[in-house]
Structures are given as C-alpha cells and as structure tokens.
C-alpha positions as MATLAB code, in Angstrom:
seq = 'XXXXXXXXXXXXXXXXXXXXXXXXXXXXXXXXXXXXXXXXXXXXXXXXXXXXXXXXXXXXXXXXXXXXXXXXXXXXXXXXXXXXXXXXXXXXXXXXXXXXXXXXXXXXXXXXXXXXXXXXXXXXXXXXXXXXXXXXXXXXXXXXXXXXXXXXXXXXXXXXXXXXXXXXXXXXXXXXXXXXXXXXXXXXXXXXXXXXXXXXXXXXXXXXXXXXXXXXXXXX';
ca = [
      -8.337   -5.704  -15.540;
      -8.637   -8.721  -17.919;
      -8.017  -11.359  -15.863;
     -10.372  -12.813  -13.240;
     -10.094  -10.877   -9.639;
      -8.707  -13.432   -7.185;
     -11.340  -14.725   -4.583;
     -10.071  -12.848   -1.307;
     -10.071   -9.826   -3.714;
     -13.334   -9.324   -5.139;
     -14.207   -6.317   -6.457;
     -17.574   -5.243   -4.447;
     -20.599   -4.490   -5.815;
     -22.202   -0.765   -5.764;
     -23.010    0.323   -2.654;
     -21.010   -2.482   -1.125;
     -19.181   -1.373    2.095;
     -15.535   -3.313    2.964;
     -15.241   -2.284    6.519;
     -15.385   -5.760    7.661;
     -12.761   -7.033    5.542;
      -9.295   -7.707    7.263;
      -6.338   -5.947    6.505;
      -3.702   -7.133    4.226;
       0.077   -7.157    4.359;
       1.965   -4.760    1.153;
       3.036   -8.149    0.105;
       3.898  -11.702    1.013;
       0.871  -13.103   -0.463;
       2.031  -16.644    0.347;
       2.479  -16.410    4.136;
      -0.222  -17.865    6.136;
      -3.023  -15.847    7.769;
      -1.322  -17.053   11.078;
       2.033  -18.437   12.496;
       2.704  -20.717   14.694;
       3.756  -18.857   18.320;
       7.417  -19.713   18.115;
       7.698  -18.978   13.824;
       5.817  -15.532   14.865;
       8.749  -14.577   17.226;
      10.978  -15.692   15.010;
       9.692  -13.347   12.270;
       9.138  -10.171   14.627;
      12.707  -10.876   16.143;
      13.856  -10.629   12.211;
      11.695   -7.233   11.768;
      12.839   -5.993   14.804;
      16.350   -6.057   14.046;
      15.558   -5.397   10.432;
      14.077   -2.011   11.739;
      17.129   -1.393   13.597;
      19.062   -0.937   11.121;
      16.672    0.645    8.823;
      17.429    2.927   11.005;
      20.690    2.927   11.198;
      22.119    2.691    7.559;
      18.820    3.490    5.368;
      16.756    1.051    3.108;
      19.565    0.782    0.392;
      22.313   -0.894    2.842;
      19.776   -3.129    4.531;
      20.959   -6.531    2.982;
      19.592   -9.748    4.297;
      23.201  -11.074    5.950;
      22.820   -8.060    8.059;
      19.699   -8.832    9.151;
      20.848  -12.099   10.214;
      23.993  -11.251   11.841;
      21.752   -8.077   13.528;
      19.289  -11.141   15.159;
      21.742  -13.616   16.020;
      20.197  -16.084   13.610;
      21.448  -17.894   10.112;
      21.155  -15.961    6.527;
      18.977  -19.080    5.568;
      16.482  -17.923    8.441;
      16.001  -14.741    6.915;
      15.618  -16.072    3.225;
      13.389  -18.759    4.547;
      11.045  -16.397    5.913;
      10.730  -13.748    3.658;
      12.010  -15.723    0.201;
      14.563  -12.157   -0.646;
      15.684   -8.464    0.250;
      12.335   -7.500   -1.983;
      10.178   -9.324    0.584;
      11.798   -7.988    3.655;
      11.123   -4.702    2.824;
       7.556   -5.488    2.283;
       7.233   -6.537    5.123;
       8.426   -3.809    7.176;
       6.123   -1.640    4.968;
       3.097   -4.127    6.837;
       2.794   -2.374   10.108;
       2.691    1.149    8.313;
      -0.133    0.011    5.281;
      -2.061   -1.516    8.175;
      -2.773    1.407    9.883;
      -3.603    3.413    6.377;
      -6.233    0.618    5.704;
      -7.715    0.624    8.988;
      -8.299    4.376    8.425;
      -9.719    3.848    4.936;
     -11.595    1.046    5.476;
     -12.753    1.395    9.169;
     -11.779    4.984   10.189;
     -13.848    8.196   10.939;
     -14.697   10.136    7.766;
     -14.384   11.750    5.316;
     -11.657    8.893    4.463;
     -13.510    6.358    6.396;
     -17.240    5.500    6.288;
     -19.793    7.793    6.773;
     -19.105   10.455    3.929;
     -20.898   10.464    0.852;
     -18.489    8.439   -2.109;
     -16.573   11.590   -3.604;
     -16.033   13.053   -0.436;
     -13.972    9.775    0.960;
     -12.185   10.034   -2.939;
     -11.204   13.592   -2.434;
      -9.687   12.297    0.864;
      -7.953    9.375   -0.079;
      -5.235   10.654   -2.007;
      -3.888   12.972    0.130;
      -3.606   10.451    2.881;
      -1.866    8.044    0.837;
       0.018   11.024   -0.007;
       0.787   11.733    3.275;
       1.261    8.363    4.384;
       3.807    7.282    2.004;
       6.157   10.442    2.527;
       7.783    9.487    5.227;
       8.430    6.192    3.772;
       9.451    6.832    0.020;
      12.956    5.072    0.654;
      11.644    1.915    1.789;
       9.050    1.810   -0.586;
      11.550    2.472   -3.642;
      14.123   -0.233   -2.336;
      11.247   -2.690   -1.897;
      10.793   -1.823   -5.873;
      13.339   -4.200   -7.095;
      10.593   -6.169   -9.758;
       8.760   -3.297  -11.141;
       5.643   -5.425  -12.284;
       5.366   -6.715   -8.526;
       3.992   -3.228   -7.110;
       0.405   -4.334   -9.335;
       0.503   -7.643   -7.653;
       0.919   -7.416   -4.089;
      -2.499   -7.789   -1.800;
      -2.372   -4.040   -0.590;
      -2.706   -2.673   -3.889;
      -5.578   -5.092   -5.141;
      -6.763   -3.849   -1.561;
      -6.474    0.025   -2.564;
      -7.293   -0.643   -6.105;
     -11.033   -2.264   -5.203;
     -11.319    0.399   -2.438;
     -11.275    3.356   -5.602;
     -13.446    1.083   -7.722;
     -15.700    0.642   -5.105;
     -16.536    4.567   -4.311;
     -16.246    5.151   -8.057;
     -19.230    2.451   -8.420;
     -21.149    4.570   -5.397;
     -20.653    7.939   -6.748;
     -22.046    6.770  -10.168;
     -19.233    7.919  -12.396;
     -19.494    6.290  -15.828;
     -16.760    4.808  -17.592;
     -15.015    1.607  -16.760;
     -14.212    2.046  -12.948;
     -10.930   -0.756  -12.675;
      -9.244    1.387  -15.464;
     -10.009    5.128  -13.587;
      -8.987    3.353  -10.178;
      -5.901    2.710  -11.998;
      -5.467    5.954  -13.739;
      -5.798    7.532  -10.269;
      -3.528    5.726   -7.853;
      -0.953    5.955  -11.028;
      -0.895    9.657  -10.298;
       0.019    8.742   -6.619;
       2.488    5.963   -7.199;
       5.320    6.298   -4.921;
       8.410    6.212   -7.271;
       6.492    9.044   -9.465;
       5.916   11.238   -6.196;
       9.307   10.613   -5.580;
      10.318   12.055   -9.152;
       7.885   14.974   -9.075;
       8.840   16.133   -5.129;
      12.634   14.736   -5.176;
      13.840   15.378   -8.667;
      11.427   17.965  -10.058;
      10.967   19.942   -6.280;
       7.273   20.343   -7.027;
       5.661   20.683   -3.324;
       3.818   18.083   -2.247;
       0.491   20.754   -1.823;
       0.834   20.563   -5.777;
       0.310   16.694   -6.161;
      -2.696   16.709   -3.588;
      -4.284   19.919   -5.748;
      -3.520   17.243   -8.543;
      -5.899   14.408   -7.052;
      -8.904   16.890   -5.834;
      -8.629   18.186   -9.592;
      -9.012   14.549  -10.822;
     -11.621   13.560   -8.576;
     -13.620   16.812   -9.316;
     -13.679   16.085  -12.638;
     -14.919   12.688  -11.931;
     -17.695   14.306  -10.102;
     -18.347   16.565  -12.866;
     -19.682   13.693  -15.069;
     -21.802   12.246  -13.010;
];
C-alpha cells in the first residue's frame, strides 16, 4: 500500500500472532467501540427488522423507509444510525464476518492458530469461500461505492491477516501487494461472475487458491 497503515490496523511483524486482537465490523468505521444501552437497542431493534425483511424481499428491495416503517421508528432513525442503505447492509454483514474472524484469528487449525503459515493460507480461502456463498446478495447490494470494499475495517483486517502468514512462511516479494493479489481472486462480486454468470463450480475457485498458495510455497 502507499499510504501509512492506520494505527488500529497495523500490519504485524513476522512471526507476530493477532489472536488477541478484537474483531471488527465489515464497515462502519465511525461507530463507537460501544453504545450507550438504550442507542444499542435501538440499533439491534433496526437490524432486527432489517433482517426481517432481508428475508422477506431480498437485499435489492431492502430500502431504508422500510426499515423504518418495519421497526416502528422515523426514516431519520435509520439514516442517523447507519448514515445510508450502503451502511445498513454492512452492518447486517457484522454478525456473519464476526464469526469468520473469530475462526481465523482465534479458531482451531489449520485456519486458526496452531498450523504451520501455508497450511492456515491453503485454508483461508476456501472458508472465505465458503463463508461468503451464502451471502453473495447482501454483499453485492452493500457494493454501491466500489472503492469502499478496500476501505472498510474487515478487509484491512483480512488483508494484514494474509500479509501476516505470508511474512511467516518466508515468501519473498512484497507481501501487501500478494495479500492483495490473493483475496482479489476471492472477491465476492468476481465469485459471483465466475459461479453465477460463467457456472464454474465453486470446487474450481478453491482448486484456484490452493494453486496460488502452492506456488507461493514453491518459492520459498
């Protein structure tokens, strides 16, 4: 990257573990680490109903006047909280990235700690992969700034996760630019091209990452 790494972001040092960092939301990088008790209800009362009819009607008629009608509560309630449409989606993305960091970071290996560097890189992939599938429609609706996707805390999150095990393993190069290269072949809206539009399986795209990462391995 060629701008400085924000402070809650740093990139960590070889052999640096991030197990004890805490997980991040997909976006919102504004809202405070904690809420007050009633603002807290207030916002999982909004998510709640915002989930509902998720549901219901699918990411692409979610609109935030629904939302608002759906929780009994003002449009300017809704926009106050999460600032547009872009950022309520992100947020009901949180609950779902949580649990992928907590396996990544914190979780039994290989994708966890515990396995040796390329081993948690083979298995990271696939389980974002896998974790994303069933989400592909929110994720793509949440899309609406295409530059915001490289901005967002759970993707400086991801992105210092890869540079970290490429720092481990000892493969040369410049690691921020391969972490990129790599979670590009992931990204969501080009999965969603390759299985949606192209009908590749999705077997195909995780043979794609272990190929990647092998020949990561190769040079080391």
């Amino acid at each position: 990257m060629t701008g400085p790494v924000p402070p809650s972001f740093r990139l960590p040092s070889p052999g640096e573990e991030r197990t004890n960092l805490p997980l991040v939301p997909t976006g919102e990088p504004s809202r405070p680490p904690q809420l007050r008790a009633d603002a807290a209800r207030n916002r999982t009362r909004l998510l709640d109903a915002a989930s509902r009819l998720l549901t219901g009607c699918g990411a692409a008629n979610l609109t935030m006047e629904s939302v608002a009608d759906a929780a009994g509560v003002g449009k300017g309630t809704v926009f106050r909280r999460f600032g547009d449409r872009a950022g309520l989606l992100l947020a009901l993305l949180d609950h779902q990235e949580q649990r992928f960091q907590a396996a990544f970071l914190s979780g039994p290996p290989p994708l966890g700690p515990g396995a040796p560097a390329l081993e948690r890189l083979h298995a990271f992939g696939p389980a974002a992969l896998r974790h994303e599938r069933d989400h592909h429609a929110l994720i793509l609706a949440a899309r609406t700034d295409p530059l915001r996707v490289f901005t967002v805390p759970a993707n400086n999150l991801r992105l210092s996760h890869i540079v970290m095990l490429l720092r481990e393993a000892g493969v040369p190069g410049d690691p921020e630019l391969l972490a990129h290269t790599l979670l590009a072949s992931i990204d969501a809206a080009l999965v969603h091209h390759l299985t949606v539009k192209c009908g590749l399986p999705p077997e195909r795209l995780e043979e794609g990452w272990h190929h990647l990462v092998s020949r990561l391995g190769e040079s080391t």
